[in-house]
C-alpha positions in Angstrom: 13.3 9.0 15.6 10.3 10.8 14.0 6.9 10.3 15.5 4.6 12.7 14.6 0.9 12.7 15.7 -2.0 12.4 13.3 -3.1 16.2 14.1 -0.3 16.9 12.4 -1.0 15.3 8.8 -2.2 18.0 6.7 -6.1 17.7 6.1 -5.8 17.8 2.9 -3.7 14.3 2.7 -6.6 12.5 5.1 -10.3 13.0 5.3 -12.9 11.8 7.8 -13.8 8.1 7.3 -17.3 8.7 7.2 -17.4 10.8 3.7 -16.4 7.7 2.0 -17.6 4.1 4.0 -21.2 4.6 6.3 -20.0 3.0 9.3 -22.9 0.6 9.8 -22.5 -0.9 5.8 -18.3 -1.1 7.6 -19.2 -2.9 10.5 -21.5 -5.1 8.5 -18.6 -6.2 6.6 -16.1 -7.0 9.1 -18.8 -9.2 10.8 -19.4 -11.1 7.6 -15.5 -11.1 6.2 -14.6 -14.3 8.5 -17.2 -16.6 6.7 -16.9 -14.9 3.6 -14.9 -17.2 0.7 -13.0 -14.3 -1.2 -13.0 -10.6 -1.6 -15.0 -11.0 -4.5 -17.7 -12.5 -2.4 -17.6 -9.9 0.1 -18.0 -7.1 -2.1 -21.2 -8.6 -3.3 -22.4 -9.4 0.4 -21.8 -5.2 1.0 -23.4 -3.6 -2.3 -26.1 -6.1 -2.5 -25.0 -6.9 -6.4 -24.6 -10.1 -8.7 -21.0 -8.5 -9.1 -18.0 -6.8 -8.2 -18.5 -2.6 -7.3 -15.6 -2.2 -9.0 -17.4 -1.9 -12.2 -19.6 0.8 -11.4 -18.4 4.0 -11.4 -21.3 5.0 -9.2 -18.7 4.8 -6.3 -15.9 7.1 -8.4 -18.3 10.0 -9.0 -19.2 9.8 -5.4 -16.0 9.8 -3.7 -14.6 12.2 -6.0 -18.0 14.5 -5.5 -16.6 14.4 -1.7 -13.1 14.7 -2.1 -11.5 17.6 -0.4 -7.9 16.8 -1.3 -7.4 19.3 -4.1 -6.4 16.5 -6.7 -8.6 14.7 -9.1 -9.0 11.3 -8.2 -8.0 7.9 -10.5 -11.3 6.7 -11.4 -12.3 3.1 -9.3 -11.5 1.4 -12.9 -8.3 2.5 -13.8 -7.4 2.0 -10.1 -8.1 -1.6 -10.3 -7.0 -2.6 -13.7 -4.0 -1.1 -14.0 -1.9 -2.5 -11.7 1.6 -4.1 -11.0 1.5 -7.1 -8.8 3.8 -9.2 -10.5 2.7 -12.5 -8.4 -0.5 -12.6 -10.8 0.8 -11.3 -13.7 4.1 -8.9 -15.1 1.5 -7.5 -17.5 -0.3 -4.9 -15.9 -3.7 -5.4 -17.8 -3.3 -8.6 -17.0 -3.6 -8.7 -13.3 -7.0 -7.7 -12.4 -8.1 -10.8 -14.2 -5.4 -13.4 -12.9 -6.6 -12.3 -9.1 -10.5 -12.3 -9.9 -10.5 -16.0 -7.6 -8.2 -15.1 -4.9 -9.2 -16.0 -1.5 -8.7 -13.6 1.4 -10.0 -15.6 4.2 -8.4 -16.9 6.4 -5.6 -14.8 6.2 -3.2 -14.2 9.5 0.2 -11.8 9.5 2.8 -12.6 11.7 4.7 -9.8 13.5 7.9 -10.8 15.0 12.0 -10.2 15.3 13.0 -7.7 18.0 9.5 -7.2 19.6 8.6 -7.5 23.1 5.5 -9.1 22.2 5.3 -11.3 19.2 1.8 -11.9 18.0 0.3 -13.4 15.0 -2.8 -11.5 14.0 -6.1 -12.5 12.7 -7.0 -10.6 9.5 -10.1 -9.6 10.6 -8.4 -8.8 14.5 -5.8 -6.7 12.7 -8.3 -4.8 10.9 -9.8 -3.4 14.5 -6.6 -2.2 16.1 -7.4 1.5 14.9 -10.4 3.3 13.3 -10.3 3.3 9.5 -9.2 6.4 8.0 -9.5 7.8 4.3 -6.2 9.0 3.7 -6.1 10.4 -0.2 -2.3 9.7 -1.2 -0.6 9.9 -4.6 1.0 6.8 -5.5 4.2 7.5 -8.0 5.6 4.5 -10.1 9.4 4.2 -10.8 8.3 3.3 -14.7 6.9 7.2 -14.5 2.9 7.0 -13.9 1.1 7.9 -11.2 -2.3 7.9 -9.7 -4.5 9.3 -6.9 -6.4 6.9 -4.5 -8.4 7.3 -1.4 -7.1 4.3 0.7 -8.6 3.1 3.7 -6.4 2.0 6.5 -4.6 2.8 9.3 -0.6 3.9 10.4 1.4 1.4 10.7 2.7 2.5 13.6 -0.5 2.0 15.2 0.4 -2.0 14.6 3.8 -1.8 15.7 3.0 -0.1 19.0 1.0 -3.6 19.4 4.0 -5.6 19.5 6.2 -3.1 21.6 9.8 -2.9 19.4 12.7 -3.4 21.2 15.3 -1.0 21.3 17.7 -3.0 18.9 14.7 -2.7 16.4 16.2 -0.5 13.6 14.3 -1.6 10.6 11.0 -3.3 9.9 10.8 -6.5 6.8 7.7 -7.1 5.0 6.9 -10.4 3.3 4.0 -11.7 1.0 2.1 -14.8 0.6 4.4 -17.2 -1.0 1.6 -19.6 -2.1 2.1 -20.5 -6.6 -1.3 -22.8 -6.2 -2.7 -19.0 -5.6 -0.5 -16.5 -7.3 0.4 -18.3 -10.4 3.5 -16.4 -11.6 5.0 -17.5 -8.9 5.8 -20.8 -10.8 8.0 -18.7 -12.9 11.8 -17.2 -11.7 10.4 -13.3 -12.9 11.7 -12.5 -9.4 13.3 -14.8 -6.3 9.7 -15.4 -4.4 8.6 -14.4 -1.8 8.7 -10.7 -2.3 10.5 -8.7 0.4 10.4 -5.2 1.3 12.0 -2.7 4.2 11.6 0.2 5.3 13.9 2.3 8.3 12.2 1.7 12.0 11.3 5.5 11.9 10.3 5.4 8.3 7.3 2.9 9.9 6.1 5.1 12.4 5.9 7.8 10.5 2.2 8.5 10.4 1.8 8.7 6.6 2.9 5.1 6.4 -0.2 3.3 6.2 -1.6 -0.5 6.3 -4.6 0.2 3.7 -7.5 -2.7 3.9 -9.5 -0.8 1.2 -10.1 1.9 -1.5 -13.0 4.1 -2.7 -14.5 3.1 0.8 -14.6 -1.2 -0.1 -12.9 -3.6 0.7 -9.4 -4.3 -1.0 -9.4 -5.7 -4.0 -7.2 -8.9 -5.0 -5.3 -7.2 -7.7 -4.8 -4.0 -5.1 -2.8 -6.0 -2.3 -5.6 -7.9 -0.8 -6.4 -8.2 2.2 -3.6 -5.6 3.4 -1.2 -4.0 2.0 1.6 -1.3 3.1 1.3 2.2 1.4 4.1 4.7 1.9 3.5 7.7 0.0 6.4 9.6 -0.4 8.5 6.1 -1.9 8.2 4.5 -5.3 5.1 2.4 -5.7 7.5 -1.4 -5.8 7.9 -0.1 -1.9 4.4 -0.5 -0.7 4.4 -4.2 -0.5 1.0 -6.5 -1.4 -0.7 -9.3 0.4 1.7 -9.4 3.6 1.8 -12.3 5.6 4.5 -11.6 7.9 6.2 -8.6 9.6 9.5 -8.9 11.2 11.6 -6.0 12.6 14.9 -6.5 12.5 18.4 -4.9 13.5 20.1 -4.9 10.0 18.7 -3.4 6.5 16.6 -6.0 5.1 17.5 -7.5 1.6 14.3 -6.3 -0.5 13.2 -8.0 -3.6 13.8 -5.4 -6.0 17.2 -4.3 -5.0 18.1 -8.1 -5.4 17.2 -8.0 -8.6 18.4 -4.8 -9.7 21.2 -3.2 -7.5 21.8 0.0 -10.1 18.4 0.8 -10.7 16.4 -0.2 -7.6 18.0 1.4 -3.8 16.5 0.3 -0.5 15.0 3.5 -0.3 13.8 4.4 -3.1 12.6 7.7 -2.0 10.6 10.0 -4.9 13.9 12.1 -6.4 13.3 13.6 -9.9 17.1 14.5 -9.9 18.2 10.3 -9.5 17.5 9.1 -12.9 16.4 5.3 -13.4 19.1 3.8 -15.5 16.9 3.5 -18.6 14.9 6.8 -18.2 14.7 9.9 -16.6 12.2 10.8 -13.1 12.2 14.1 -14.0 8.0 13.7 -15.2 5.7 11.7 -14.5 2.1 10.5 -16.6 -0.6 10.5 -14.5 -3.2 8.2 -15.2 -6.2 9.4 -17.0 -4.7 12.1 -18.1 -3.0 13.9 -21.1 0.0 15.1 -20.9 3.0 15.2 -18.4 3.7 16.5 -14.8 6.8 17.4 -13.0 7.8 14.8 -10.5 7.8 16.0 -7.0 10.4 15.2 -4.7 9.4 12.8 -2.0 6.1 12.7 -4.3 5.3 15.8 -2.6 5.3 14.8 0.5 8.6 16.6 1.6 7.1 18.9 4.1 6.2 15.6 6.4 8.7 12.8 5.4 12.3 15.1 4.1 13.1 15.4 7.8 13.9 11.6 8.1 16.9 12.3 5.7 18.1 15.1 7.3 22.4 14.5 6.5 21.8 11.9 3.9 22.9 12.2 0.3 19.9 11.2 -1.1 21.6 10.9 -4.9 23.6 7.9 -3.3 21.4 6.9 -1.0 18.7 6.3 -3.5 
């Protein structure tokens, strides 16, 4: 299995925390997010506004001003109103709006399954088990877009080391809130709720693989995966799951929402391969948002120099 240390994440994937978030406006935050009533409340407790940050793009020139990454960010807006979270809305316009009321607090995740210590987690106790890191990572959709977004959060693995996996533990399962009064397409059969993911036990401690609690140095937004979400990099976007409520590591390959729905078109992987066509379109470019034009699609999203060693021996053309 693949551990690698965070010195070894390139620089330019991760910068220093404090570029983005001052640590006293952070610390602030956690302190009030308990007795706050939503996200939308809490960012107007941090910035001191009648509104959400996320319509000033105060915070987009300043983050990209300080980004040392080598990619120009997704602006804060198209970040946050572009999305596909399909328990608000299957349009993607759409979303930002359905998820405006959604309340964060109280929030707990349950980690379970083949742990030595099962535990279920606060929200705001979850969010202290490591320091809050920038880590700048492209995010590639399967329908072809991508974007650029300066997450905050932590590696996962720093989680799982909490509840000490056994060593039947092969692979980790991810759930969301199943709640329809709160996510209203979930009154509709779009997709068997509540939306599961999976990933590989090593494929979860890989460092890259991140629990994000914020971008652009707030809080989370609804519409992003509030109040935490998974983000693996070097996947296809449907992998890094929204909203989790529960963790469970497992000894069999999890069952995973999409590849329930759509065995041809959707593997558990679901690693970035330009050369494994969707069924109805080609990987080999990609659009990225904000932009004119086409890119070539990077295998493993261009992350192949830290996460291609977990496939070492796979066919990654059937093993998509």
């Amino acid at each position: 299995m693949l551990v690698k240390e965070p010195q070894d994440i390139k620089s330019s994937e991760i910068t220093p925390k404090e570029v983005y978030l001052n640590r006293r406006t952070f610390m602030k935050g956690a302190a009030l997010a308990a007795s706050a009533a939503g996200t939308g409340l809490l960012y107007r407790v941090l910035t001191g506004t009648g509104k959400s940050s996320t319509n000033s793009e105060a915070a987009t020139e300043t983050a990209q001003a300080a980004n040392s990454s080598g990619e120009k960010l997704t602006s804060l807006q198209d970040i946050t109103h572009y999305n596909n979270f399909y328990e608000f809305s299957t349009s993607k316009g759409a979303v930002a709006g359905k998820a405006a009321g959604f309340v964060t607090r109280p929030w707990t995740v349950a980690v379970e399954g083949l742990v030595g210590k099962p535990r279920i987690f606060d929200i705001d106790d979850l969010m202290k088990i490591a320091p809050s890191e920038e880590r700048i990572y492209r995010l590639r959709c399967v329908e072809g877009w991508s974007m650029v977004i300066p997450w905050l959060g932590f590696s996962l693995a720093k989680l799982l080391d909490q509840v000490q996996p056994t060593s039947a533990a092969k692979y980790v399962e991810f759930v969301t809130l199943q709640d329809p009064s709160r996510m209203p397409n979930q009154n509709t059969d779009v997709l068997d709720w509540p939306y599961i993911e999976g990933l590989r036990l090593d494929e979860a401690m890989h460092p890259l693989a991140t629990l994000a609690t914020g971008l652009y140095g707030e809080m989370l937004p609804p519409q992003n995966g509030a109040p935490i979400r998974l983000v693996v990099p070097w996947k296809y976007g449907f992998k890094s799951i929204k909203s989790i409520v529960k963790i469970r590591l497992v000894d069999y390959q999890p069952s995973t929402t999409w590849n329930i729905y759509a065995p041809r078109e959707y593997g558990f992987y679901s690693n970035v391969n330009p050369k494994v066509n969707h069924p109805r379109w080609s990987q080999a470019k990609e659009r990225r948002i904000g932009e004119f034009g086409l890119r070539d699609t990077l295998p493993f999203n261009g992350y192949g120099d830290e996460a291609a060693r977990l496939y070492d021996g796979m066919d990654l053309k059937v093993n998509f």
